[in-house]
C-alpha positions in Angstrom: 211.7 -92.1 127.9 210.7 -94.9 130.2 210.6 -98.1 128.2 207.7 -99.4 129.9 203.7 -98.9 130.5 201.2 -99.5 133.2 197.3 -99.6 132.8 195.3 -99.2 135.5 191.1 -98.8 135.5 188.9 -96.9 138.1 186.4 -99.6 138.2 185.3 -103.1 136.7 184.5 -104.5 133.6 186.5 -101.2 132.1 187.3 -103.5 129.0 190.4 -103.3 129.4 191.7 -106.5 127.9 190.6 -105.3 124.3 192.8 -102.0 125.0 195.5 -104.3 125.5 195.6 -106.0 122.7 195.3 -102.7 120.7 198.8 -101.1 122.7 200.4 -104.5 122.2 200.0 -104.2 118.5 201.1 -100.6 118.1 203.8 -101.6 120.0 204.7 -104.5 118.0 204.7 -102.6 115.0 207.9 -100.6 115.7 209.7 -103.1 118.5 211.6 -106.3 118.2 210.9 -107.0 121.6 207.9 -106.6 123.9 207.2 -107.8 127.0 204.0 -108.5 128.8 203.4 -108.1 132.7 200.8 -108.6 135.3 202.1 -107.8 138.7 198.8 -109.2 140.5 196.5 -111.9 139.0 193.5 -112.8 139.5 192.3 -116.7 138.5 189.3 -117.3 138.9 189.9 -121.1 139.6 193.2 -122.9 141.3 195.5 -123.4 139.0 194.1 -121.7 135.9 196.0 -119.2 133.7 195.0 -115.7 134.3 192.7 -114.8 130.8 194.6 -111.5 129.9 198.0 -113.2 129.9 197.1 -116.2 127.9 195.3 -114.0 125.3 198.1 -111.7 124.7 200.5 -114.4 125.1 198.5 -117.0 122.4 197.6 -114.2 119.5 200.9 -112.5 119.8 203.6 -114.7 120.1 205.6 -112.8 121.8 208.0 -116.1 123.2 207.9 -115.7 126.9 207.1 -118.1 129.4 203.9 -117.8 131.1 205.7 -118.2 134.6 207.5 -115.1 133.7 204.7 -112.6 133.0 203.5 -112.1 136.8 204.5 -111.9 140.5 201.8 -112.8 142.1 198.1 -113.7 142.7 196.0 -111.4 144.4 195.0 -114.0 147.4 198.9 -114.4 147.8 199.2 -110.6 148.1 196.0 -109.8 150.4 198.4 -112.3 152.6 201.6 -110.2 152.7 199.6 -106.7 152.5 197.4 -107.8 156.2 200.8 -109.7 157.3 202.6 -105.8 157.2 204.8 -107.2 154.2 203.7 -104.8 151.8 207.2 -103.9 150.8 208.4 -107.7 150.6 205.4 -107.5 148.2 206.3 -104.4 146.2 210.1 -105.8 145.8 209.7 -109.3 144.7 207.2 -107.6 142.0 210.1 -105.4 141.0 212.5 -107.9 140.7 210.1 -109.7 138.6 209.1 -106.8 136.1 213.4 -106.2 135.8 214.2 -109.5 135.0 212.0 -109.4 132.0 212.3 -105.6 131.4 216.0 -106.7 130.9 214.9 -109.0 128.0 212.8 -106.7 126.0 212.6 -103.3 124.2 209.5 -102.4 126.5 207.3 -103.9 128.6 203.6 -103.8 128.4 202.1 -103.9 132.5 198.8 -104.8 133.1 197.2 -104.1 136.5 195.3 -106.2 138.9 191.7 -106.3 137.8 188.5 -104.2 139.7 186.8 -107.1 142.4 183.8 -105.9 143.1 183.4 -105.2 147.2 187.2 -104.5 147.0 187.6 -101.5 144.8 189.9 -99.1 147.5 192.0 -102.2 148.1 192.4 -102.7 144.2 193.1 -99.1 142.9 195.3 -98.9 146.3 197.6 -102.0 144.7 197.5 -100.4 141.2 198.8 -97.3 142.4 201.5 -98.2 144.8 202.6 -101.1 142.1 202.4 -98.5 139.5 204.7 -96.2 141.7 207.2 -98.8 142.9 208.1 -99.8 139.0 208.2 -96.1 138.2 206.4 -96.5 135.3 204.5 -93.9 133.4 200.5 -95.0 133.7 197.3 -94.9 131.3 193.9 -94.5 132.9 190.8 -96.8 131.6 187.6 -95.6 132.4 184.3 -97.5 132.4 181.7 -95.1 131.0 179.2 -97.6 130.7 175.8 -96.3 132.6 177.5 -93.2 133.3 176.9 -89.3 132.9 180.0 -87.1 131.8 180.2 -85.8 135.2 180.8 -89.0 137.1 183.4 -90.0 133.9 185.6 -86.5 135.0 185.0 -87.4 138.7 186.4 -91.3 138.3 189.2 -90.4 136.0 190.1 -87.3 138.3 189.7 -89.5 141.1 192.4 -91.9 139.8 194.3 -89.0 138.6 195.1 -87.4 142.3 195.3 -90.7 143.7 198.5 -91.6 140.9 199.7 -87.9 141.1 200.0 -88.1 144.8 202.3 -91.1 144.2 204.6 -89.3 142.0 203.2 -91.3 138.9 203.7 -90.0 135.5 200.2 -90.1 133.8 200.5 -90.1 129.9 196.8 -90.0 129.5 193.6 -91.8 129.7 191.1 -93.8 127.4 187.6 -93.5 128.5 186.1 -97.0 127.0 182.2 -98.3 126.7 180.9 -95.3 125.5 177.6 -94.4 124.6 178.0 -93.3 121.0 175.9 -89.8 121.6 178.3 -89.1 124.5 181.0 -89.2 123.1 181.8 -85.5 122.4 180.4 -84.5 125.7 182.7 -86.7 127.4 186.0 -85.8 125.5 185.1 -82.5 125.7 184.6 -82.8 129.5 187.6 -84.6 130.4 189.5 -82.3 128.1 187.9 -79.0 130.6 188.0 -80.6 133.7 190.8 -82.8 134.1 193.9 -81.8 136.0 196.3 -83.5 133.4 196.8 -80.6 130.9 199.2 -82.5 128.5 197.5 -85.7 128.5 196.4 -87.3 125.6 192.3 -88.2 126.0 190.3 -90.8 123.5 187.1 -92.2 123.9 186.1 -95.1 122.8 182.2 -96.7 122.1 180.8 -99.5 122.9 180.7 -102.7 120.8 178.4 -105.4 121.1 180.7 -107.6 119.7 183.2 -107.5 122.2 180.6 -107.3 125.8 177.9 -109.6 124.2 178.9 -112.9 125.2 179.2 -115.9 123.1 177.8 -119.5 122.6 181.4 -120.4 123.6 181.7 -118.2 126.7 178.4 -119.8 128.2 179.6 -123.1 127.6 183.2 -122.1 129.1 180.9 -120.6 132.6 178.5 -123.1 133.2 180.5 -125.8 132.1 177.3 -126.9 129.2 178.3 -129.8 126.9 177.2 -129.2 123.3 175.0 -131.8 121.6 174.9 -130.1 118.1 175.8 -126.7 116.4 179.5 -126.8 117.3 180.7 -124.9 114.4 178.4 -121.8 115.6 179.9 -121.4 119.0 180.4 -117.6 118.1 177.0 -116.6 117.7 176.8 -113.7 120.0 173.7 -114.0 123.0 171.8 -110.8 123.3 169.2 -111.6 126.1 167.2 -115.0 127.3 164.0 -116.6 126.7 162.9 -119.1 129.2 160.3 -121.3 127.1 158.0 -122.9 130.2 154.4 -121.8 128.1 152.8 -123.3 125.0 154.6 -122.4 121.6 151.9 -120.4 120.6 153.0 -117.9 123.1 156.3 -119.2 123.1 157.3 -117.8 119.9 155.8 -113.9 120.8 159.0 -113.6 123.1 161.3 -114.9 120.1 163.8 -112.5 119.6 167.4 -111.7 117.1 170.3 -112.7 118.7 168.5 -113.9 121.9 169.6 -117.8 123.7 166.3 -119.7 124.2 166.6 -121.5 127.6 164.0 -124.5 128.1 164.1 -128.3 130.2 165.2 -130.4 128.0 162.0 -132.7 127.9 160.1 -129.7 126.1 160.8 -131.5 122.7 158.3 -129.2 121.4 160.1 -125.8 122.2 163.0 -127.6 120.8 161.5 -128.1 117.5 159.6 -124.7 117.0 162.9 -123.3 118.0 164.4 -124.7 115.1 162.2 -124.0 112.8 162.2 -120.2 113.5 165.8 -120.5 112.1 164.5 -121.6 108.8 161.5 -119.2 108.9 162.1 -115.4 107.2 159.3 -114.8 109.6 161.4 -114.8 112.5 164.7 -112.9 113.9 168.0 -115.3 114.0 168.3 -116.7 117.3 172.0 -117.7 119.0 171.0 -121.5 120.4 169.4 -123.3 122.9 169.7 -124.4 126.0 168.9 -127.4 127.6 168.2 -127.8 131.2 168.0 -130.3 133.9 170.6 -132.7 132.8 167.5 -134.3 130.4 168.8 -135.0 126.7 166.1 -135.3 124.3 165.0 -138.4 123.1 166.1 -140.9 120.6 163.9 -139.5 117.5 164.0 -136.8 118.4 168.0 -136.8 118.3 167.8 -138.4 115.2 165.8 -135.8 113.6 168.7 -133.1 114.3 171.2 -135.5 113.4 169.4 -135.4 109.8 168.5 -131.5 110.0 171.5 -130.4 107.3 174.1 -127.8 108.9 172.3 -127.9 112.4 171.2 -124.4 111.7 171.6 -123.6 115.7 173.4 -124.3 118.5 171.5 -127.0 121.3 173.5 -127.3 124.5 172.9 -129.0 128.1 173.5 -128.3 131.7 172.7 -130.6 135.2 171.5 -127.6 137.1 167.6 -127.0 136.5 166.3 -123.8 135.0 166.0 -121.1 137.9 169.4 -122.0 139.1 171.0 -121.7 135.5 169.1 -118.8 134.8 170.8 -116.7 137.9 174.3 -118.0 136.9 173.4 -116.6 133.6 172.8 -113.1 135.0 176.6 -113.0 136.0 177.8 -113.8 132.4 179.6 -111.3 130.3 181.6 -111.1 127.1 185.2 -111.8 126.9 187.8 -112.0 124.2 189.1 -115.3 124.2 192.4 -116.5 122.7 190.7 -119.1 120.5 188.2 -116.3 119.3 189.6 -114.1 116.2 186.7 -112.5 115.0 186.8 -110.8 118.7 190.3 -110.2 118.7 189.8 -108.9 114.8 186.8 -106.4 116.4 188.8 -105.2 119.5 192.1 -104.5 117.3 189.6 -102.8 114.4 187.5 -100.5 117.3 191.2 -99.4 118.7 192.6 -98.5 115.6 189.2 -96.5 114.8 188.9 -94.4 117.7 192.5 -93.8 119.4 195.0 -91.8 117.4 197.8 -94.6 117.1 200.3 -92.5 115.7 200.0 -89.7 118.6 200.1 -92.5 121.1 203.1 -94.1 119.7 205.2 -91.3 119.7 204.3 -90.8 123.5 205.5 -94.5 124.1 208.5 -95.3 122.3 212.0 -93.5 122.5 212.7 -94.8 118.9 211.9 -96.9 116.5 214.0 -100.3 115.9 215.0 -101.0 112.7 214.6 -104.9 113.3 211.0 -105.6 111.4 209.5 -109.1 112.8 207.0 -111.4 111.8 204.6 -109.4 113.8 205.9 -105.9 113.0 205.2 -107.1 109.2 201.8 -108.3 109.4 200.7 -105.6 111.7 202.2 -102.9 109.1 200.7 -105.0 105.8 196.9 -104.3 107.6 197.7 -100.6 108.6 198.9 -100.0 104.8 196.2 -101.8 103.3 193.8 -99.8 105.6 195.2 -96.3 104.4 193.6 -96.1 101.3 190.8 -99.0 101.0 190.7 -101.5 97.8 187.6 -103.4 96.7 188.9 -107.4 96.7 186.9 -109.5 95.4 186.9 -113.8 96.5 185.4 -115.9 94.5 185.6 -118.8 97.0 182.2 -116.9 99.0 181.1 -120.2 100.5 184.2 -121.3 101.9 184.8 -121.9 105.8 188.0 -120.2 105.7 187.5 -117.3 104.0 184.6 -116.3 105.3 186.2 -116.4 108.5 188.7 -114.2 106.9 186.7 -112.1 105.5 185.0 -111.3 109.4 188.4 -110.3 110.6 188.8 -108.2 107.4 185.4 -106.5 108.0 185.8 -106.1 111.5 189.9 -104.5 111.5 188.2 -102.5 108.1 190.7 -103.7 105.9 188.7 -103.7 102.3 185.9 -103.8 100.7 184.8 -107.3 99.9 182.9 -109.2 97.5 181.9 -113.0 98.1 180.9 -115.3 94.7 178.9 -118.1 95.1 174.9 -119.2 95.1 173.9 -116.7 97.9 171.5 -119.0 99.4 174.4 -121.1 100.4 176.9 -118.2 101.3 174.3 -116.7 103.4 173.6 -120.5 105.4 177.0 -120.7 105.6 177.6 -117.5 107.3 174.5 -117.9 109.8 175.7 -121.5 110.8 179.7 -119.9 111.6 177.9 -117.1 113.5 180.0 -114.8 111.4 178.8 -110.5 110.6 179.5 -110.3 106.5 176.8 -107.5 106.5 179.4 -105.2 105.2 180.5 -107.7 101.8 178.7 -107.6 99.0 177.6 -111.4 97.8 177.2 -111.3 94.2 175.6 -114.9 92.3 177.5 -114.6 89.1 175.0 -115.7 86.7 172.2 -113.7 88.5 174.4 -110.7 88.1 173.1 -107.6 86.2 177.3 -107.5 85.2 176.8 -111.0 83.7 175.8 -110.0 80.0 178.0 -107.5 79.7 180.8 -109.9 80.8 179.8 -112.6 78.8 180.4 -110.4 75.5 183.6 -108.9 76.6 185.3 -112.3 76.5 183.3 -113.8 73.7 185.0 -111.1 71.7 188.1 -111.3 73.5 188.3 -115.1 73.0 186.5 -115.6 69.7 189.6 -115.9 67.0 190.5 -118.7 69.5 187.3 -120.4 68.9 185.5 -119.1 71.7 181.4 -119.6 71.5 178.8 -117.5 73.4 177.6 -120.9 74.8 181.0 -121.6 75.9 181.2 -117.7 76.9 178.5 -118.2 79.5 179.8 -121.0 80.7 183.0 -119.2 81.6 181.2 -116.4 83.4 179.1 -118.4 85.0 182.2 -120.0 86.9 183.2 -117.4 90.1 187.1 -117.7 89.3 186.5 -116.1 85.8 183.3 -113.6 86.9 186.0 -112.9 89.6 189.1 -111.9 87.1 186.2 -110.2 84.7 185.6 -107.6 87.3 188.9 -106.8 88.0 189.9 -106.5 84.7 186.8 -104.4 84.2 187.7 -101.9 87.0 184.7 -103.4 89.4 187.3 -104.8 92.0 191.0 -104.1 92.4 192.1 -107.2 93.1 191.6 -111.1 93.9 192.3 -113.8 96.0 191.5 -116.9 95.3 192.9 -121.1 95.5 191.9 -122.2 98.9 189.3 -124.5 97.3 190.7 -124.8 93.3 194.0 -125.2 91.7 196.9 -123.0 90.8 195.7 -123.4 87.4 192.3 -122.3 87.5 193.3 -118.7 89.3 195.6 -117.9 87.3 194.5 -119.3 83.9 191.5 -116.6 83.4 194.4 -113.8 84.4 196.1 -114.7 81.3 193.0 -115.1 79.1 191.5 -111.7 80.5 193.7 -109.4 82.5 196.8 -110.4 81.0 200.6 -109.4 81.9 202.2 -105.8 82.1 203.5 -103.9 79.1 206.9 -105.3 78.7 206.5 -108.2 80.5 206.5 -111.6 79.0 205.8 -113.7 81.7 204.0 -114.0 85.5 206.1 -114.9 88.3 205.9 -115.1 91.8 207.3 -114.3 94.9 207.6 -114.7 98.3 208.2 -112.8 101.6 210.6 -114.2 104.1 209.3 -113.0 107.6 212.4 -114.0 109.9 212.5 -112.8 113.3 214.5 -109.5 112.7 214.3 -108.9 108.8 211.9 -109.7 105.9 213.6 -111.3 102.4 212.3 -111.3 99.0 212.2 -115.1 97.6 211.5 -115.5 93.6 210.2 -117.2 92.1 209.3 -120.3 94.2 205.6 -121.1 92.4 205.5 -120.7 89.0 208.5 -120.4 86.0 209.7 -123.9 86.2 212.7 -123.0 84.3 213.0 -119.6 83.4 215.9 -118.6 80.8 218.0 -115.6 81.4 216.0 -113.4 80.1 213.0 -114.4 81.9 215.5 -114.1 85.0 216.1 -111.2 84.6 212.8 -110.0 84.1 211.7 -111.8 87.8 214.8 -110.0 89.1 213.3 -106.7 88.1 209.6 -106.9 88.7 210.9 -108.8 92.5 213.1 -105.6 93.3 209.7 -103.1 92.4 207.8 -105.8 94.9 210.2 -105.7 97.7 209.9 -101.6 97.5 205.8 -102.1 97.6 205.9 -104.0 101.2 209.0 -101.5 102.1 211.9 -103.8 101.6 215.3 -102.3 100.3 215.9 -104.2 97.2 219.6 -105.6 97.4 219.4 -108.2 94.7 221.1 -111.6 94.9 221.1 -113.7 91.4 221.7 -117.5 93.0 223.6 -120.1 91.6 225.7 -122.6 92.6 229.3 -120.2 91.9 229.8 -117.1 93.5 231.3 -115.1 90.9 233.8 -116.6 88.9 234.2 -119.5 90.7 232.6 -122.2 88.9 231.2 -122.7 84.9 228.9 -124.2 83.4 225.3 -123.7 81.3 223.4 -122.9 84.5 226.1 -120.5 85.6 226.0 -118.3 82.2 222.6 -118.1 82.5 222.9 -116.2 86.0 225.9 -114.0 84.2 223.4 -113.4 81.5 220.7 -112.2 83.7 222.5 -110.5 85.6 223.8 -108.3 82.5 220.4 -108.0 81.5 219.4 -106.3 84.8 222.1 -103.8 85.1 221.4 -102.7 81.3 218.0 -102.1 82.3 217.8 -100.2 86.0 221.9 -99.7 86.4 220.5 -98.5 89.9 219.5 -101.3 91.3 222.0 -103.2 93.7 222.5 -106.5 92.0 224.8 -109.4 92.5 225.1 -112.4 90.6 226.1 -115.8 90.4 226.2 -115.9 93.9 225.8 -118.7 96.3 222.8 -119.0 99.3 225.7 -118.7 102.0 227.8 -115.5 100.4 224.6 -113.6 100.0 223.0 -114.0 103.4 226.0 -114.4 105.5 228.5 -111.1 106.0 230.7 -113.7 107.5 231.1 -115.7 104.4 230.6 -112.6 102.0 233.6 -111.0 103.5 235.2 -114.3 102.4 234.0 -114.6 99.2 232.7 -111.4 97.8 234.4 -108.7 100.7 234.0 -105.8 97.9 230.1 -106.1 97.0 227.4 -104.0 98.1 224.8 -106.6 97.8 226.6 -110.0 99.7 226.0 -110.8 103.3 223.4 -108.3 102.5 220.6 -109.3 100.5 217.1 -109.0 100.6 215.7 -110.2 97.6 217.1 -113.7 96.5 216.4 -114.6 92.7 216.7 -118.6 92.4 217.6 -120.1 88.8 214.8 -122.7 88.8 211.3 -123.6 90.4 213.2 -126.6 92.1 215.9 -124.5 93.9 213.4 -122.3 94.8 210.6 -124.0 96.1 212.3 -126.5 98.4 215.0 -123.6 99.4 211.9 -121.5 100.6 210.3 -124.5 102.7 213.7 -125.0 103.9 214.3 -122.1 105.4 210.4 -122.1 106.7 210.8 -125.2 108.5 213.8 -123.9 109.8 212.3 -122.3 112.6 208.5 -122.0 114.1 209.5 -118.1 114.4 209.6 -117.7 110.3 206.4 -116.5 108.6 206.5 -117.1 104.9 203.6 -115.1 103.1 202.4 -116.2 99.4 203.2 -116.9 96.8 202.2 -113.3 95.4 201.8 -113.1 91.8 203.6 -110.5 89.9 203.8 -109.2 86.3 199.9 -108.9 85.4 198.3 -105.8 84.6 195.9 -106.1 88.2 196.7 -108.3 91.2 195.0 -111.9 90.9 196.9 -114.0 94.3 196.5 -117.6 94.9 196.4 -119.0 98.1 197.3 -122.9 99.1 195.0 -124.9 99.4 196.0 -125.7 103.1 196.2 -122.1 103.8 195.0 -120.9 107.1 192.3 -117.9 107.9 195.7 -115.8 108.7 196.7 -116.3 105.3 194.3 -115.4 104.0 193.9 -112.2 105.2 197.6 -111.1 104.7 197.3 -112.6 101.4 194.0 -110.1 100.8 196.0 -107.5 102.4 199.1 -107.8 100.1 196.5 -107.9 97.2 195.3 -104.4 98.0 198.3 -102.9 98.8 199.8 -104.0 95.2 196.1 -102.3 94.1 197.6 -99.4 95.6 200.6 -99.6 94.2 199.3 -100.1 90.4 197.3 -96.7 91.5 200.9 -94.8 92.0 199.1 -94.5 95.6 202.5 -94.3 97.4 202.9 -93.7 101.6 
């Protein structure tokens, strides 16, 4: 099979940037190497970076140059095409896509976007370019506005127009769907098509990806923002020019909708923001300020003082009626520096095209290099196939609420937030996040919260626990958190972006306490390097474990390597490889090591071992030639929290291409995670993600 991939549209504003992103990450999933292509861009201004390129370039990593991801622009190619060079053009955008073909596994080609007034010309290019590069082609159809028939005419359009070129067609994705058309447009594609082994999805539309954002209108008109930066996500869903007296004003108020006003009508200002403290009225996105006229000095002061700046205010030169038809030209887009789009696109993808089917149409076979992104992309997908409730007791932090609209959106988990809902629900207006979909639970204005409060007065009491002191406990969203997973309420949590180490884990050991036959909690974690993932324990927690507590993280690390689909080859560090030094820190390892093979004589296991001999086959051959484990380890055991901990920044820091994920807490009876307190939103979702796949796991749900 071809190891590339052209998409092509039938007309504009397909959406075909979001379909993008969702064929990237199946890709990514099972290839080392992928490679993004435009053959004809678009900018809209001299010297800017075509959108699609940058996006899929800034959330995916994927190390290419930018320089290297197209041939030309489209004004460059109107040139050659009207100067009779059309084949100059078609070769120097072969020898483009080549030289980076020859770097990758497969290359992902995007085709020159629908201008309006020069469709022909543009599905023309597409189809020739699409030819030339003998690549086989998807189809994206916009089905906004548009009956079944006129879907089946546009795709079958496009299909005789790529047929006639000798293009391989491997299907098409009919995108913007109106959710009661759905069937009647697979169906009718499906019936009427001329592509009888082509694989057809449909896919609805979302408001969250076409409604545009705070951020997108100050990107097109260029608007500076006085106030409300931290809600530049807020989607706009319609206009309100404000030129009549509030009174009727605030008739035309409606959710979601950007009120647009001169900016010396201080008093449409003011109503405005009051509407967004008023239950009476819907939540509006912002406001915006014509005329180039900033409000006045008390007036500023008075939303300098107005807490959170519960909405948006921005400000443009032009006057109203000009801004207002620039504004009818505005549309969503998924911007690099937008996750919670990114997060929707990715989530309505996975929902609505059979990925597996799609895959095996794409990829000759699968690599057995995993990378950073293969990982991450794999830890949603599992989480995903059998849902866990997680809940966070950190509900009114920034960060995780922002993770927990990406986990919503790619429909990760189920999610509970704990805090004073009052303040989680400001908090989540003022980011311009969706939570509808978590639950927000007050913990002492729970109807759990008795019942809690006695289950660990009793289970505390011989320890002098008091009901006063009880309540107080439960009352605190780390402990309310760990009571309802130990209670069976939630499967997991994730908490420590705001409070210490200590205070997750503490009420773990007080109320879900450690495994049957363990004696400890340790911790681990996972190594993403650019072709493998390793298995590092315990960097976070056992200070200095004794060989029978080394053992026991050997074990309990080998079963967490096999839950994120690691092969457990374990490697018991110390500074001897086998008999080659002594002293009390080696016979510890020796002791361990003992310990382990009496207990699972399966499991590959070497030990003492040095860092070098057990990553290395170069130096293994040297020093260990006979084992099954050196030169080939995944899961390194260190003696000490010292070894461990700097070894694992270490080898982080080693290179920007290294994910580390955790620490992940093993050995309790539930999974309780702590995150760092300078964790990022990212890390917080795989950390949420890892917590509901070792849910799973504790199940005996097994893939």
């Amino acid at each position: 099979m071809s190891k590339s991939l052209y998409i092509t549209t039938t007309k504009s504003r397909s959406g075909k940037s979001s379909i993008v992103l969702g064929i990237m990450q199946l890709l990514l999933r099972d290839l080392h190497k992928v490679g993004f292509f435009r053959p004809v861009i678009n900018p809209t201004v001299p010297g800017q970076k075509d959108h699609d390129i940058d996006l899929v370039l800034s959330h995916f990593y994927l190390g290419l140059n930018y320089e290297d991801t197209y041939a030309y622009t489209l004004e460059e190619a109107k040139i050659l095409i009207q100067a009779g060079k059309q084949s100059e053009l078609l070769e120097n955008i072969l020898i483009k896509f080549k030289q980076l073909e020859e770097k990758c596994d497969f290359v992902l080609c995007e085709g020159t976007d629908f201008i309006a007034g020069n469709e022909a010309f543009t599905f023309e290019i597409n189809t020739d370019i699409a030819a030339y590069l003998n690549t086989p082609t998807l189809i994206i159809t916009n089905a906004r506005k548009t009956t079944p028939e006129e879907v089946v005419a546009l795709t079958e359009l496009a299909i005789e127009g790529l047929t006639e070129k000798g293009v391989d067609i491997i299907g098409t994705i009919v995108n913007r769907v109106d959710e009661e058309q759905r069937d009647n447009i697979l169906k009718a594609l499906k019936e009427n098509t001329s592509l009888p082994d082509g694989l057809f999805y449909v896919i609805p539309e979302d408001d969250n990806l076409v409604k545009p954002t705070i951020s997108d209108l100050q990107k097109f008109l260029g608007a500076e923002i006085l106030y409300g930066k931290q809600a530049t996500n807020k989607k706009i869903d319609g206009y309100v020019i404000a030129a009549m007296q509030i009174s009727n004003f605030l008739n035309y108020v409606k959710k979601d909708c950007l009120v647009v006003t001169s900016g010396d009508r201080e008093d449409i200002i003011l109503s405005t923001m009051a509407t967004k403290l008023s239950s009476s009225y819907p939540d509006i996105s912002g406001i915006l300020l014509t005329g180039g006229i900033s409000p006045s000095i008390n007036i500023q002061r008075l939303v300098q003082g107005w807490e959170g700046i519960p909405v948006p205010i921005l400000m443009v030169k032009e006057s109203t009626y000009p801004t207002i038809k620039a504004l009818s030209h505005l549309h969503g887009r998924i911007n690099p520096d937008n996750p919670a789009k990114i997060a929707s696109a990715l989530g309505t993808f996975e929902a609505n095209v059979k990925t597996s089917e799609l895959r095996d149409k794409l990829i000759k076979r699968k690599s057995n290099k995993v990378t950073p992104q293969m990982f991450e992309y794999n830890l949603i997908q599992k989480a995903r196939k059998n849902k866990q409730h997680i809940v966070l007791p950190e509900g009114v932090g920034e960060r995780i609420l922002n993770a927990a609209d990406i986990l919503l959106r790619r429909n990760v988990c189920e999610l509970t937030l704990l805090g004073k809902e009052n303040e989680i629900r400001t908090k989540i207006s003022q980011l311009g996040l969706d939570l509808t979909g978590a639950h927000i639970v007050q913990p002492d204005k729970s109807p759990l919260f008795p019942e809690y409060v006695e289950i660990f007065y009793n289970m505390r009491k011989k320890k002098g626990m008091t009901e006063d002191l009880a309540k107080d406990a439960m009352a605190d969203v780390t402990y309310f958190g760990t009571m309802m997973v130990h209670k069976g309420h939630a499967d997991g949590m994730v908490s420590g972006s705001i409070n210490t180490t200590a205070h997750t884990i503490r009420p773990a050991f007080q109320i879900i306490k450690t495994l049957p036959g363990s004696s400890i909690v340790s911790s681990v974690f996972l190594m993403c390097l650019k072709d493998r993932v390793l298995v590092f324990g315990d960097c976070a927690v056992n200070p200095n474990p004794t060989a029978e507590e080394l053992s026991e993280i050997a074990l309990v690390s080998a079963e967490t390597a096999k839950i994120f689909g690691v092969e457990p080859r374990v490697a018991l560090l110390s500074y001897s490889t086998g008999s080659s030094g002594k002293g009390a820190e080696v016979e510890k390892v020796i002791e361990a090591a003992r310990i382990v093979k009496e207990k699972n004589p399966d499991l590959l296991i070497e030990g003492p071992i040095q860092y070098d001999a057990a990553i290395d086959p170069i130096v293994a051959q040297t020093k260990l030639p006979d084992s099954e484990v050196a030169g080939r380890a995944t899961v390194f055991i260190f003696p000490d929290l010292n070894t461990g901990n700097n070894t694992y920044k270490a080898v982080q820091r080693a290179s920007s291409n290294i994910l580390a994920i955790g620490p992940i807490l093993q050995g309790l009876n539930k999974p309780v995670n702590d995150l760092s307190r300078g964790c990022t939103v990212p890390d917080i979702v795989n950390t949420v993600a890892i917590t509901a796949i070792q849910a799973q796991a504790g199940k005996g749900i097994v893939y």
